[in-house]
C-alpha positions as CSV (number, residue, x, y, z in Angstrom):
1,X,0.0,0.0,0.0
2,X,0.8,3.6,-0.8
3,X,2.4,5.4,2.2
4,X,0.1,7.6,3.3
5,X,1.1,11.6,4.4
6,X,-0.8,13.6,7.2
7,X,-2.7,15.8,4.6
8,X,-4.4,12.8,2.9
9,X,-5.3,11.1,6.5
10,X,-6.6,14.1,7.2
11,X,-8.9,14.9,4.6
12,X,-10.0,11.4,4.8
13,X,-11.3,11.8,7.9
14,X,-13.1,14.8,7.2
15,X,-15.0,12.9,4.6
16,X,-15.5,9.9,6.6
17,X,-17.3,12.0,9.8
18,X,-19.2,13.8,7.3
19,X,-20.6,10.5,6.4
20,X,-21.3,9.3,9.9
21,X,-22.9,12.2,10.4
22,X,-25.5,12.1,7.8
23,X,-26.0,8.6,8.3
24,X,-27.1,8.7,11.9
25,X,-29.5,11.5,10.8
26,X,-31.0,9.3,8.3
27,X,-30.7,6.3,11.0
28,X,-33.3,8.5,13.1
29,X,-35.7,8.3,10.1
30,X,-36.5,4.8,9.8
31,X,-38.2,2.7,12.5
32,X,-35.9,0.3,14.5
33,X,-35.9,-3.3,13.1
34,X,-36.4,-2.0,9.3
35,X,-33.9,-2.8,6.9
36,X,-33.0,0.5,6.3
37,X,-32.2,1.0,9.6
38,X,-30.2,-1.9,10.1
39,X,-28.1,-0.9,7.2
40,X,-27.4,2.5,8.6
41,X,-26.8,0.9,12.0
42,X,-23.8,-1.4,10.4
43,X,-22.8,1.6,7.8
44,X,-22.5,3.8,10.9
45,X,-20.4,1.3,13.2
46,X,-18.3,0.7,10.0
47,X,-17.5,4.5,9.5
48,X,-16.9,4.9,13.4
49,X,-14.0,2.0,12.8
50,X,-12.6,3.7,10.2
51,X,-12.7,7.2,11.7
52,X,-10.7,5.5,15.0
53,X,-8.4,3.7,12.4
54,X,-7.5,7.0,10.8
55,X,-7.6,9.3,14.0
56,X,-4.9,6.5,15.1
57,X,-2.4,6.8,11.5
58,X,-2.7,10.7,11.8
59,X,-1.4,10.6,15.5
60,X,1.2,7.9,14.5
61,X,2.4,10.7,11.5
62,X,2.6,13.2,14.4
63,X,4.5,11.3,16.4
64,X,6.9,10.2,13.5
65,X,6.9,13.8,12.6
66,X,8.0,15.0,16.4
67,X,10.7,12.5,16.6
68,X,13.1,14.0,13.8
């Protein structure tokens, strides 16, 4: 895989909690047990993984960045 700079991270997360965010608007839309809800429900704890993931690489570039 392509090493990945700060900037990029960063940017990715931006687009990823923009996502998370509309979904678990929309979630609040459809009734509890519907499909559509159940898809938001997995879409929304897949985008909350990803934003940790990220949020974790970023820090790890600051770190790297810190040390010299």
């Amino acid at each position: 895989m392509a090493e990945l700079n700060q900037e990029s991270l960063t940017q990715a997360l931006r687009c990823i909690d923009s996502l998370l965010e509309k979904c678990e608007k929309a979630q609040v839309k459809f009734a509890a047990g519907t499909s559509q809800h159940t898809l938001l429900k997995n879409r929304i704890s897949a985008l909350r993984i990803a934003s940790s993931l990220i949020a974790r690489e970023i820090e790890e570039c600051q770190r790297k960045r810190n040390e010299g």
